[in-house]
VOBA-1610 file (N, C-alpha, C; in pm, whole numbers, padded with zeros to 5 digits, always signed):
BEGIN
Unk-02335+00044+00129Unk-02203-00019+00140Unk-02130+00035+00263Unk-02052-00070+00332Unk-01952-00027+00460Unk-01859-00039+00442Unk-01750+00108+00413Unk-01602+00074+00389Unk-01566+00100+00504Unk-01449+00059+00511Unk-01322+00085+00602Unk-01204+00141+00582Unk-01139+00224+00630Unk-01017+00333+00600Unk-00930+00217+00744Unk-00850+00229+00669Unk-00710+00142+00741Unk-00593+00243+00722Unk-00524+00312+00821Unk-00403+00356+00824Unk-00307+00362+00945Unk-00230+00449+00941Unk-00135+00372+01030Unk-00046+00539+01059Unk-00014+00617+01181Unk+00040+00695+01246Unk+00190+00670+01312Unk+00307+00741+01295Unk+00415+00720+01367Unk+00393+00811+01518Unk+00259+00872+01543Unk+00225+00922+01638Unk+00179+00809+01743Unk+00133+00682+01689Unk+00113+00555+01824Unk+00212+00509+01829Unk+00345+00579+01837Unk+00473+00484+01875Unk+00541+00581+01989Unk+00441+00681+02051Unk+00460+00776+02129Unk+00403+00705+02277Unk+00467+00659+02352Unk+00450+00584+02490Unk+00324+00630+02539Unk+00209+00508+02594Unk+00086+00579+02682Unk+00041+00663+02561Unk+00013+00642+02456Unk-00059+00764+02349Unk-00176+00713+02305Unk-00150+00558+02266Unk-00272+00493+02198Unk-00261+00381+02258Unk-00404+00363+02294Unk-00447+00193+02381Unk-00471+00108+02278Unk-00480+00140+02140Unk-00486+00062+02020Unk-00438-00107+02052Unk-00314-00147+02124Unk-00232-00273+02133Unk-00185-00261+02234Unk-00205-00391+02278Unk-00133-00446+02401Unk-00008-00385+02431Unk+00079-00404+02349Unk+00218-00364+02334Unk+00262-00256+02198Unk+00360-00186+02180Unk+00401-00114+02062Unk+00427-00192+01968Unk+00487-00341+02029Unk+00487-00412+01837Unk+00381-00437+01818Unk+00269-00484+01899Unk+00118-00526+01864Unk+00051-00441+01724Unk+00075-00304+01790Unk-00018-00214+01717Unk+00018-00186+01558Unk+00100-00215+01492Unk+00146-00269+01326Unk+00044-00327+01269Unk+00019-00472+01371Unk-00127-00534+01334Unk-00237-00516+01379Unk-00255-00413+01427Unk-00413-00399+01477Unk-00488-00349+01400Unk-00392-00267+01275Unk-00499-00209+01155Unk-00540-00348+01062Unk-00426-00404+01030Unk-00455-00500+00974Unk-00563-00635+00993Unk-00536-00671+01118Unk-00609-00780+01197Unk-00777-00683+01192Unk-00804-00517+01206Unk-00964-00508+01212Unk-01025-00514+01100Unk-00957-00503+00995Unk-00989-00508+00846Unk-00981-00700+00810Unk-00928-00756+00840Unk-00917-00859+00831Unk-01042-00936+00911Unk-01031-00881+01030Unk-01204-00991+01096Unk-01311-00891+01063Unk-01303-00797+01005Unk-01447-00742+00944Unk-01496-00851+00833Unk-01400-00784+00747Unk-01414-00886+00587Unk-01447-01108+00630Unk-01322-01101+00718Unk-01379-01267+00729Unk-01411-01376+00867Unk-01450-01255+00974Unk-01467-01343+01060Unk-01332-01340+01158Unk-01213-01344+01086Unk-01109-01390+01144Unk-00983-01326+01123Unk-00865-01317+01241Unk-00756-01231+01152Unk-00654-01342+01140Unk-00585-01298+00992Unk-00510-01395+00925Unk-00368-01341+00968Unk-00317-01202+00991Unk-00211-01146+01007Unk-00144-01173+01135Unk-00225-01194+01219Unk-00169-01266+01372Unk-00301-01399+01378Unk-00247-01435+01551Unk-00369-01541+01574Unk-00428-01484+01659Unk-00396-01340+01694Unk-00505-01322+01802Unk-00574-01209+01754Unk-00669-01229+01844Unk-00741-01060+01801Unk-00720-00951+01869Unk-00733-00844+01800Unk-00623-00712+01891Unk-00731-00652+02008Unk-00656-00618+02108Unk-00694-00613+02205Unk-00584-00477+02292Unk-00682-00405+02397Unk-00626-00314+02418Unk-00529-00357+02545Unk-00439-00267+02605Unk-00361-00261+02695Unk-00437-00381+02837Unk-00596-00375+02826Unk-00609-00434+02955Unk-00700-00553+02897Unk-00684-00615+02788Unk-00761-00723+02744Unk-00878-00715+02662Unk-00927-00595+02663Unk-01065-00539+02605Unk-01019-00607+02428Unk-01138-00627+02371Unk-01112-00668+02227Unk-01159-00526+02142Unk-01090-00572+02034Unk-01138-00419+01948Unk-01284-00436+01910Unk-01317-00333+01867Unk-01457-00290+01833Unk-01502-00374+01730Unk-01395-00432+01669Unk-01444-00493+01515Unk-01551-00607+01511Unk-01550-00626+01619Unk-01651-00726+01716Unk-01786-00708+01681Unk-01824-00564+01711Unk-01960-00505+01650Unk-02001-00505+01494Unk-01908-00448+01457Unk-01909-00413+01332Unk-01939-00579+01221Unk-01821-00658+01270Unk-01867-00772+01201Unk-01985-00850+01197Unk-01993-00816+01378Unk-02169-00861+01382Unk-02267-00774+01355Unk-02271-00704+01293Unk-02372-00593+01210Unk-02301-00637+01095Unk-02217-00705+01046Unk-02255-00742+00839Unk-02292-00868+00827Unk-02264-00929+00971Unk-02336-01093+00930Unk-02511-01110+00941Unk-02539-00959+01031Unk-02675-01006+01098Unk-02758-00929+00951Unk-02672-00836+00939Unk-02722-00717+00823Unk-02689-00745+00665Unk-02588-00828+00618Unk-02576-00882+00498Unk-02549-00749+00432Unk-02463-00645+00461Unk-02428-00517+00398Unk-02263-00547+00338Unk-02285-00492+00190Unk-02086-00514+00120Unk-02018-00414+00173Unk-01880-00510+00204Unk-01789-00411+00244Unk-01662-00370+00147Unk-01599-00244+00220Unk-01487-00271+00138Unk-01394-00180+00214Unk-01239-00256+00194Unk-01172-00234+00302Unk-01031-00102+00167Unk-01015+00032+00271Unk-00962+00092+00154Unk-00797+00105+00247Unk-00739+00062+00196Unk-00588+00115+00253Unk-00526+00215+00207Unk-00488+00288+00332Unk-00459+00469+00309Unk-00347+00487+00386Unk-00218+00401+00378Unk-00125+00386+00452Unk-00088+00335+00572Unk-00105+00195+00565Unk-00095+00093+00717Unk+00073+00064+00691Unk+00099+00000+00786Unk+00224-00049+00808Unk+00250-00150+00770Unk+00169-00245+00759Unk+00112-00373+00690Unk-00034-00342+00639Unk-00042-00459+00530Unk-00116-00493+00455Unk-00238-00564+00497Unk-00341-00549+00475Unk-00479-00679+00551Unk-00437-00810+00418Unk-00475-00893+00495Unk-00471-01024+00393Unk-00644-01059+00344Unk-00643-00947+00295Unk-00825-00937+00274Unk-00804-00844+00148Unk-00907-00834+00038Unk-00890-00760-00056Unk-00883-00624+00018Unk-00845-00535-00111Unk-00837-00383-00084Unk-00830-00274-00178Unk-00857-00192-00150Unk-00848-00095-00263Unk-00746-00022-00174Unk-00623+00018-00309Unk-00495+00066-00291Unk-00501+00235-00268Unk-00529+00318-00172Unk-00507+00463-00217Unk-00406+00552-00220Unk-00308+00437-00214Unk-00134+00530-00249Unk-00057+00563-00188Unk-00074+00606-00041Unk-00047+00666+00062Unk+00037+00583+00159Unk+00178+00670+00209Unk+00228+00641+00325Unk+00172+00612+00462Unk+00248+00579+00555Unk+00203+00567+00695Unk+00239+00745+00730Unk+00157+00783+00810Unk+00169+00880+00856Unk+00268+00896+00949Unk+00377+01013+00967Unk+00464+01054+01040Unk+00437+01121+01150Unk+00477+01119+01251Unk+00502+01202+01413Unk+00545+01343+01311Unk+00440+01443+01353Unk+00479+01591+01330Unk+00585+01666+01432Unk+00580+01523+01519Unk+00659+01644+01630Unk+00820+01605+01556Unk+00842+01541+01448Unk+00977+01519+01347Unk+00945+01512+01217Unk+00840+01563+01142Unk+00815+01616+01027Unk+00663+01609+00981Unk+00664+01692+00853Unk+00506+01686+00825Unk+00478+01563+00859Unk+00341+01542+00870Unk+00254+01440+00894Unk+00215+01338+00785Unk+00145+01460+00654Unk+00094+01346+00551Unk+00173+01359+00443Unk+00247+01298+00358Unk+00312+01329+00234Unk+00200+01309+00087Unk+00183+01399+00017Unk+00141+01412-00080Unk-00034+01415-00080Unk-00075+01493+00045Unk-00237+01494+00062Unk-00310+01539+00009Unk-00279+01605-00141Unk-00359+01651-00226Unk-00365+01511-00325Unk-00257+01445-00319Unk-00315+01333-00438Unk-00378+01194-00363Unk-00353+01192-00234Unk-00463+01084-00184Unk-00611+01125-00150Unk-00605+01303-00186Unk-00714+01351-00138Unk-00831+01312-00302Unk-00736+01327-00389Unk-00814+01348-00506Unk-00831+01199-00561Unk-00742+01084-00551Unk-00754+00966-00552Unk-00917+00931-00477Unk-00890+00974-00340Unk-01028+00930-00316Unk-01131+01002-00322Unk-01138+01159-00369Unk-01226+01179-00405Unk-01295+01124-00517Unk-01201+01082-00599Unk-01242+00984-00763Unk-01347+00858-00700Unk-01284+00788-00633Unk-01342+00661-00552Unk-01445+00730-00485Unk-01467+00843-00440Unk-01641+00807-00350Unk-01752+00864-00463Unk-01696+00947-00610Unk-01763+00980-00699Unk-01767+00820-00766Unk-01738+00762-00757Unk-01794+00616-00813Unk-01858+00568-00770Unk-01801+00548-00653Unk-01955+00435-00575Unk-02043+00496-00553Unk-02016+00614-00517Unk-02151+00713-00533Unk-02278+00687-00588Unk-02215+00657-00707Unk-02296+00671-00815Unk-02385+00524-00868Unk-02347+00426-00785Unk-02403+00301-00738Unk-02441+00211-00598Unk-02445+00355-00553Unk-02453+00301-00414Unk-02515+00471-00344Unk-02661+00422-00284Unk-02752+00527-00226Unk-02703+00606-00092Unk-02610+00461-00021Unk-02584+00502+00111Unk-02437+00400+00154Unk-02358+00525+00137Unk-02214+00446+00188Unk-02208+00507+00357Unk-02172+00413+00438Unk-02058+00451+00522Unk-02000+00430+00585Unk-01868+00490+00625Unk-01699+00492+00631Unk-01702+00501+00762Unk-01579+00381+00829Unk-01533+00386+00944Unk-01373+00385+00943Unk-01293+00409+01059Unk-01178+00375+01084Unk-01103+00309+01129Unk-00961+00282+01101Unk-00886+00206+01215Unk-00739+00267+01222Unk-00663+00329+01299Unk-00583+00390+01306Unk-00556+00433+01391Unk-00430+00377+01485Unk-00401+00367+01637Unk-00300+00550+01611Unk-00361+00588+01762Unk-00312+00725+01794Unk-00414+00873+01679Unk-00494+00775+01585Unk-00614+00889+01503Unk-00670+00977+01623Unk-00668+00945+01774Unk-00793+01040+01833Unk-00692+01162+01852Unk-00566+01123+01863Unk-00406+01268+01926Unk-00433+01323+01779Unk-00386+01272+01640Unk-00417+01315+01516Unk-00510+01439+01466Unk-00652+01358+01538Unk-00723+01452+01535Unk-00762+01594+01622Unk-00735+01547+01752Unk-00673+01639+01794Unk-00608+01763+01753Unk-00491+01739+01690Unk-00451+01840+01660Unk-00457+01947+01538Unk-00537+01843+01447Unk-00626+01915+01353Unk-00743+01964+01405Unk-00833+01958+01461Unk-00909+02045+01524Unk-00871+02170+01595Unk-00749+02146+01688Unk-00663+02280+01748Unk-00631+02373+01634Unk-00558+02331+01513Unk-00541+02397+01412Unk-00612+02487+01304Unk-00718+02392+01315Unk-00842+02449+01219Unk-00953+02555+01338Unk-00872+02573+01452Unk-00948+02632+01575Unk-01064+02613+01629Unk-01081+02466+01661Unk-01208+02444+01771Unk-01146+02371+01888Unk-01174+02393+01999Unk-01106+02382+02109Unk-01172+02301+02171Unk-01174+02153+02181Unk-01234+02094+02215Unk-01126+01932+02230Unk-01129+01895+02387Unk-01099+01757+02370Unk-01131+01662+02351Unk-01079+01520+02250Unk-01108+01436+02154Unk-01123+01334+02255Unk-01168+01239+02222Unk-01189+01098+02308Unk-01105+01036+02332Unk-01107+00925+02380Unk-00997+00818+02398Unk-01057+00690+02423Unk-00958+00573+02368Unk-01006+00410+02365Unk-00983+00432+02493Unk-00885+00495+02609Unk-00904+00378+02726Unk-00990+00531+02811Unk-01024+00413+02940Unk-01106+00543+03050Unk-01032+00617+03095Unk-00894+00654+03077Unk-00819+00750+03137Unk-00757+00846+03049Unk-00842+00909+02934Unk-00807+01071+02821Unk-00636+01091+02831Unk-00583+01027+02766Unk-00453+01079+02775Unk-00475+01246+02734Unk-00542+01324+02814Unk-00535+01464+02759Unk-00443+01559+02787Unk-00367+01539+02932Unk-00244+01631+02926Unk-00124+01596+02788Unk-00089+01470+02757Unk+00008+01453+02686Unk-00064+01450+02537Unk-00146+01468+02528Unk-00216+01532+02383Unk-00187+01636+02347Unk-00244+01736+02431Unk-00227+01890+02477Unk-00035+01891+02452Unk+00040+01810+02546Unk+00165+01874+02508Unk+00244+01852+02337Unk+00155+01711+02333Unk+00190+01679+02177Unk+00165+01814+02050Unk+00018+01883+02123Unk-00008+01987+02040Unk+00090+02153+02077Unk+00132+02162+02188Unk+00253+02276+02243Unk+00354+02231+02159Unk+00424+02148+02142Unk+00525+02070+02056Unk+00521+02152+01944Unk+00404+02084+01864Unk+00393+02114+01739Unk+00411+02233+01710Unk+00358+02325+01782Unk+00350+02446+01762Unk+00485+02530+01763Unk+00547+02421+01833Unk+00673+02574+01891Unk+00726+02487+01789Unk+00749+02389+01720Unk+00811+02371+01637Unk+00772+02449+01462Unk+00633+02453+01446Unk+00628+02494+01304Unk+00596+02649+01336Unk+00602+02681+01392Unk+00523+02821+01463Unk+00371+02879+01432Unk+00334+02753+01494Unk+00144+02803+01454Unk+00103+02842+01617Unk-00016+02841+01558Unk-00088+02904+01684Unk-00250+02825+01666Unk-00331+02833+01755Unk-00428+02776+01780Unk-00534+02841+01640Unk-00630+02771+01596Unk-00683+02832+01450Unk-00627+02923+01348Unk-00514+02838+01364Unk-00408+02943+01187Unk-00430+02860+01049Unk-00492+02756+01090Unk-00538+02664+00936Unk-00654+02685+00945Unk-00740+02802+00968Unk-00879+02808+00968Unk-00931+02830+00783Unk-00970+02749+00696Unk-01015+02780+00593Unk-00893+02644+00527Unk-00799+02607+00551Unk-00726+02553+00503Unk-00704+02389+00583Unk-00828+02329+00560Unk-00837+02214+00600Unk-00748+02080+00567Unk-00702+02071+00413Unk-00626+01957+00398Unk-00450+02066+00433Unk-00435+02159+00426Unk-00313+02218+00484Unk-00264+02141+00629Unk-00347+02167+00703Unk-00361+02130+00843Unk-00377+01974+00879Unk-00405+01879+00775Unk-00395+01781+00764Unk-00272+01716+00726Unk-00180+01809+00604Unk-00030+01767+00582Unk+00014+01793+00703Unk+00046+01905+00757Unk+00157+01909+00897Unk+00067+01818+00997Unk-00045+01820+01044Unk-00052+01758+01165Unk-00124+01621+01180Unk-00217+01595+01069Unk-00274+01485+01093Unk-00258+01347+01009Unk-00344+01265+00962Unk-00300+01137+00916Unk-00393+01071+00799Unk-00318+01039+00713Unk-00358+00972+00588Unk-00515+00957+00598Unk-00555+00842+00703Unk-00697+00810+00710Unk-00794+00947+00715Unk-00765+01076+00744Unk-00816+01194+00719Unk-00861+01279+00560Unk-00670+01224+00546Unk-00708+01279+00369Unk-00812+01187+00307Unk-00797+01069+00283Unk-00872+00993+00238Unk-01023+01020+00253Unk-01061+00981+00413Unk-01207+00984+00416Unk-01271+01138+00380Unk-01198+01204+00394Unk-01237+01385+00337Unk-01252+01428+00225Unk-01137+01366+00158Unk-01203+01294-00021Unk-01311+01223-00069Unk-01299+01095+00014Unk-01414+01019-00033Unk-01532+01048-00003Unk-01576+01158+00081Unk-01703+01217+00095Unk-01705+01329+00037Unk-01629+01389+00012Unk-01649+01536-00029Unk-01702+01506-00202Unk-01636+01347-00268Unk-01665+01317-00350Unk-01789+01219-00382Unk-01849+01175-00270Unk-01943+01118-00270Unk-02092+01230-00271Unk-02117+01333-00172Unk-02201+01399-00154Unk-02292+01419-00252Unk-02255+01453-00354Unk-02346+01496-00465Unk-02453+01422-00500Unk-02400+01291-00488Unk-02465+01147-00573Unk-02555+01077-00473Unk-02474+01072-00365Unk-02498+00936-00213Unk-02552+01026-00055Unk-02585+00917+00002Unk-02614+00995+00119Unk-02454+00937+00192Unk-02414+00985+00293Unk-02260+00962+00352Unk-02291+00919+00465Unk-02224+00875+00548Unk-02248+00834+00673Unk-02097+00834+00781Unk-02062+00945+00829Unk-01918+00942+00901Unk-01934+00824+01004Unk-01857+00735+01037Unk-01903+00653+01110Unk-01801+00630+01247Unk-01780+00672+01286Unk-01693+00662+01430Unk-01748+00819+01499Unk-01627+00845+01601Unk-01607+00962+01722Unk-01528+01076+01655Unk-01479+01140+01748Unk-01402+01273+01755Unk-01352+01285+01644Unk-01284+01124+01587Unk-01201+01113+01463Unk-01281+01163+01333Unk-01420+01146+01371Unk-01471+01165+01230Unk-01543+01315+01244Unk-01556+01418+01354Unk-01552+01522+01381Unk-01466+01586+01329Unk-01305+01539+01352Unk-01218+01599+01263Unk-01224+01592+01123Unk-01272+01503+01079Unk-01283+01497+00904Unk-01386+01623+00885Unk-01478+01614+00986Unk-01574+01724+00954Unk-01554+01844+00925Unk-01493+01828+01049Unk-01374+01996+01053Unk-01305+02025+00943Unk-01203+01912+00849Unk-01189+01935+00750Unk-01284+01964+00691Unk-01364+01897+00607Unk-01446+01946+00542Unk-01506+02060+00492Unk-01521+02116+00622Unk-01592+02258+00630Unk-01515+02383+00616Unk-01388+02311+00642Unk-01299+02424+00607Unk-01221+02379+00446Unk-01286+02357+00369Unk-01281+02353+00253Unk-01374+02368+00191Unk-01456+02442+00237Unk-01614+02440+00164Unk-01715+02424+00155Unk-01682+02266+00174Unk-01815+02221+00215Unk-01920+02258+00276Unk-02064+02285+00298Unk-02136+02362+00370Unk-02286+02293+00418Unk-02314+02138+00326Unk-02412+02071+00319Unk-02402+01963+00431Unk-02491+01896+00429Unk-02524+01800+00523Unk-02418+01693+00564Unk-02356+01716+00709Unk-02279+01603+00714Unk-02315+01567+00843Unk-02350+01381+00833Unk-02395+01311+00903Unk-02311+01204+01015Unk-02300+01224+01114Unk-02219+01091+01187Unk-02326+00998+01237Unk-02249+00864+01244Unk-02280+00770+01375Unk-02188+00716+01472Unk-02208+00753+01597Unk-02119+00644+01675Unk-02221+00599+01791Unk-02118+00593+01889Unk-02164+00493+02016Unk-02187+00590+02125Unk-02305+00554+02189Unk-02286+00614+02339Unk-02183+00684+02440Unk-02101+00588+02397Unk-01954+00574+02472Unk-01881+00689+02435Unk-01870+00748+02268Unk-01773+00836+02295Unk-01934+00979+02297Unk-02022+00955+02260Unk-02123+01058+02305Unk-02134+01117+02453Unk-02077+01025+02510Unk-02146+01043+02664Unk-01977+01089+02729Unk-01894+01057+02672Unk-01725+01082+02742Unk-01702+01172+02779Unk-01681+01228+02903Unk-01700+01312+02989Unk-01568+01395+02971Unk-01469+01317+02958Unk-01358+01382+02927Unk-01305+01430+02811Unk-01417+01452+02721Unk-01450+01506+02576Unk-01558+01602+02549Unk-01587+01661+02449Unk-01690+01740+02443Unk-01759+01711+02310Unk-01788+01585+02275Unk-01850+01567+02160Unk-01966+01623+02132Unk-02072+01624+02193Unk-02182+01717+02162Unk-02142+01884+02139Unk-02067+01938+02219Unk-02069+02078+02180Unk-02004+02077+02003Unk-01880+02002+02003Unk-01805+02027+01872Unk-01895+01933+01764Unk-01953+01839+01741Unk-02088+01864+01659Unk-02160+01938+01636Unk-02229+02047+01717Unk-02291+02143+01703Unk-02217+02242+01625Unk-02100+02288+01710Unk-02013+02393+01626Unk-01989+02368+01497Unk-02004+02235+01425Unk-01947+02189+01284Unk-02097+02161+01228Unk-02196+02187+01298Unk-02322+02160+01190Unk-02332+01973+01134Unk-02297+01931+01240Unk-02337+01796+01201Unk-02420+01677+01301Unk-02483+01636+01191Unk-02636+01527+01261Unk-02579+01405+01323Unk-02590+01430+01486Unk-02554+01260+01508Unk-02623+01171+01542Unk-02604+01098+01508Unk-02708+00971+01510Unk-02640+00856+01649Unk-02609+00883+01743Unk-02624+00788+01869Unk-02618+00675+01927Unk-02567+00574+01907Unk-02643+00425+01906Unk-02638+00428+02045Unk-02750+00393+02132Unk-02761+00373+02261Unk-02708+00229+02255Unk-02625+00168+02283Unk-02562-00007+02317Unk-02567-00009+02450Unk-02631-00064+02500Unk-02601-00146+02667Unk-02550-00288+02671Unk-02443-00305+02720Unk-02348-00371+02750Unk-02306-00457+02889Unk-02358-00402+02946Unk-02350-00401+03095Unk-02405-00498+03171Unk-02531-00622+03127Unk-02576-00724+03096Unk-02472-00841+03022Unk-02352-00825+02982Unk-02303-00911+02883Unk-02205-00989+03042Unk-02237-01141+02979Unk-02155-01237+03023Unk-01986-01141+03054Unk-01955-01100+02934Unk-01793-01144+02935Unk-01759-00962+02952Unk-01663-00966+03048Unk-01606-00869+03122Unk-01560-00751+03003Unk-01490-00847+02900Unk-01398-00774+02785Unk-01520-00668+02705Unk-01701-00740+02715Unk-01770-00665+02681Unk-01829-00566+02763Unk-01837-00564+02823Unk-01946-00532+02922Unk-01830-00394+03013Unk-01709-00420+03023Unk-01613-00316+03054Unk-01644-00160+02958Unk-01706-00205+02826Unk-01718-00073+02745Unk-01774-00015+02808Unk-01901-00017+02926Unk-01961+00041+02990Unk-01872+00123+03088Unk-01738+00106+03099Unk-01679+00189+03208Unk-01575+00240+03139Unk-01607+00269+03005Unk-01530+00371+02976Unk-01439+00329+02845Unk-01402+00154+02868Unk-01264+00104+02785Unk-01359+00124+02622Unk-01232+00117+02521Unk-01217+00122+02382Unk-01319+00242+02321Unk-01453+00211+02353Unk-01566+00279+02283Unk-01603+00291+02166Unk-01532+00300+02090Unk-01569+00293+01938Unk-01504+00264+01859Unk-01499+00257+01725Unk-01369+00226+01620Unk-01401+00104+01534Unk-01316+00058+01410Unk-01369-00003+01299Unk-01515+00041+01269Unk-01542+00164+01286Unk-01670+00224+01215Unk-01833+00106+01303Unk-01797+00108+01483Unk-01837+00000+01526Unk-02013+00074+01561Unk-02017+00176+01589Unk-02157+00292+01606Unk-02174+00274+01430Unk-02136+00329+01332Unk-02205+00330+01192Unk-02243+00198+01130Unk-02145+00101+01206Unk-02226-00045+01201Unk-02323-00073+01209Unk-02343-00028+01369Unk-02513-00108+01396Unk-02597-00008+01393Unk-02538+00175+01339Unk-02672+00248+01282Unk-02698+00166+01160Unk-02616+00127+01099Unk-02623+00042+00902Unk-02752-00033+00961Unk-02678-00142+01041Unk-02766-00256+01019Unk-02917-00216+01118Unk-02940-00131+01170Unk-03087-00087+01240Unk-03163-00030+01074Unk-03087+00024+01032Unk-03114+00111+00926Unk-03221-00019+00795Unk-03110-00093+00800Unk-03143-00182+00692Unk-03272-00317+00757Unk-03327-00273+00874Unk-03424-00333+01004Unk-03359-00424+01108Unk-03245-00423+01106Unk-03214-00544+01208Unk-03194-00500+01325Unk-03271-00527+01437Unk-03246-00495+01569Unk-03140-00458+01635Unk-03119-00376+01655Unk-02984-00395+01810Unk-02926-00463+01862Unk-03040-00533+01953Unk-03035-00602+02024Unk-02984-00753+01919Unk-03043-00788+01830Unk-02989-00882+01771Unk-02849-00893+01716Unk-02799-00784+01671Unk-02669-00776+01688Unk-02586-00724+01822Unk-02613-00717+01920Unk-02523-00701+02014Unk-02521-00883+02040Unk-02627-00956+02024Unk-02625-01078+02045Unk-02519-01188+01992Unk-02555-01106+01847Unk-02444-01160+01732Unk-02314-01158+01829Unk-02262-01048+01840Unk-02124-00981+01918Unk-02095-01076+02043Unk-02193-01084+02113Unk-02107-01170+02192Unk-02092-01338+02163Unk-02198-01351+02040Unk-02144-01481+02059Unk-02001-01514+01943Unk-02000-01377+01927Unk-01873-01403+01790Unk-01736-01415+01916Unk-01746-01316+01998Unk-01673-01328+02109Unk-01628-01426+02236Unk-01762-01471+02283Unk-01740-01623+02340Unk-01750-01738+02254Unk-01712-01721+02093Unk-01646-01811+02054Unk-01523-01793+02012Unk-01455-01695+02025Unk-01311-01646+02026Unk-01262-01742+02155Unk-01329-01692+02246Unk-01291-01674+02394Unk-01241-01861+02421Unk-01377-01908+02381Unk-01371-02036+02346Unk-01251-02112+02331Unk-01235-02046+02203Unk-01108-02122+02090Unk-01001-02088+02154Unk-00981-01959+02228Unk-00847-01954+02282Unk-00790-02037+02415Unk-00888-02093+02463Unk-00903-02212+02560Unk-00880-02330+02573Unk-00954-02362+02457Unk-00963-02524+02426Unk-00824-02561+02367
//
């Protein structure tokens, strides 16, 4: 099964922070609209599809074309969006996450933690192999600063080719001189470090695996973002096998260090080599220079659907033609 974690940060309302939306009102619906064209093809919450600052389309692109080519159930879990998907959902209780640099971050992260730990001990238990992607504009600053906290020093990725990493970095000086931490003072205290600094979609997916493990095999399915869950994790205990997939794109991001901070957290990544760079349409084929890279769980997608035998290549095919028939419709 392929879920999706949908939430929503008062940290992407921080100027130049998240390439998530065109514009700051855009990004309300961009959680909504990727959960929405996963589940049906199409988003019902706007008419367009979300798209970053320079036209690039979101990732959900992949992902959908890895469940049409792959025939894998999804399920979309809401963990505090700003809006609602007009697609079913499972409810996990939870606010939109707050800007720490004006108060804690997550409100009540022990009971969305244990909510979804309940939920991944279920499906668990009917399901061999779940796994979880994200959508949550400003999650890579988020995580960020849960990693600073939980002390691994390492910079997180970014949707566009230009690392907002100085104003990350100051987002994380902020924090600090405001609550008076210091670089690894939540070391052992992973969902701690998640109330002050990071965001709902954290508690959640850290639950729902920590509660799945026993039963299921897991599958983290995005970048840096799901490094940080790791990070949680481990600093709660956890000590067993935890697995990612993503994309080339944030593997290879130069202005990140994803391979070292996998290593440091003891976790297996699984890679998807995607070449892009061959594609008709600019909006695709730009991932190659850096834009969006990953997200709606778009790398654990097409590890799913390789997994379950379907080519790559046949779904990158899927992708663009789901895309030049967007492209299409917005024309005609």
């Amino acid at each position: 099964m392929f879920l999706l974690c949908i939430a929503n940060t008062d940290l992407s309302k921080i100027p130049n922070l998240s390439a998530a939306g065109a514009n700051p009102e855009a990004i309300k619906y961009t959680v909504p609209c990727d959960a929405e064209f996963l589940f049906w093809g199409k988003c019902l919450s706007t008419s367009a599809l979300p798209v970053d600052p320079e036209g690039h389309p979101t990732p959900a692109i992949f992902s959908r074309a890895a469940r049409e080519e792959a025939n894998f159930p999804v399920m979309v879990l809401r963990a505090g969006s700003f809006l609602p998907p007009k697609c079913p959902y499972v409810e996990m209780g939870s606010k939109p996450g707050s800007n720490p640099l004006e108060n804690p971050a997550v409100d009540e992260v022990e009971k969305i933690y244990s909510w979804a730990k309940e939920l991944g001990n279920v499906l668990a238990s009917t399901n061999p192999l779940l796994v979880i992607g994200e959508s949550i504009p400003g999650g890579t600053t988020s995580a960020f600063l849960v990693l600073k906290a939980l002390g691994y020093d390492g910079m997180v990725s970014s949707a566009s080719p230009h690392n907002p990493s100085n104003l990350k970095l100051e987002v994380w000086e902020k924090c600090c001189s405001k609550y008076g931490i210091k670089e690894g003072g939540f070391r052992g205290r992973g969902l701690e470090a998640v109330a002050l600094l990071g965001d709902p979609m954290q508690a959640a997916v850290s639950g729902l695996a920590m509660g799945s493990y026993a039963k299921s095999r897991l599958i983290l399915a995005g970048g840096t973002q799901m490094l940080a869950i790791a990070a949680v994790l481990r600093n709660e205990g956890y000590d067993g096998m935890i697995e990612l997939a993503t994309t080339k794109y944030v593997a290879s991001d130069s202005s990140a260090n994803f391979a070292k901070l996998a290593e440091e957290l003891g976790v297996k990544a699984h890679v998807v080599s995607m070449d892009l760079s061959q594609s008709p349409f600019r909006g695709l084929s730009d991932y190659e220079k850096g834009y969006v890279k990953e997200g709606v769980g778009a790398g654990g997608a097409l590890w799913y659907a390789n997994y379950l035998g379907v080519p790559l290549e046949r779904v990158l095919r899927r992708a663009e033609q789901i895309y030049g028939d967007l492209m299409e419709g917005m024309t005609s």
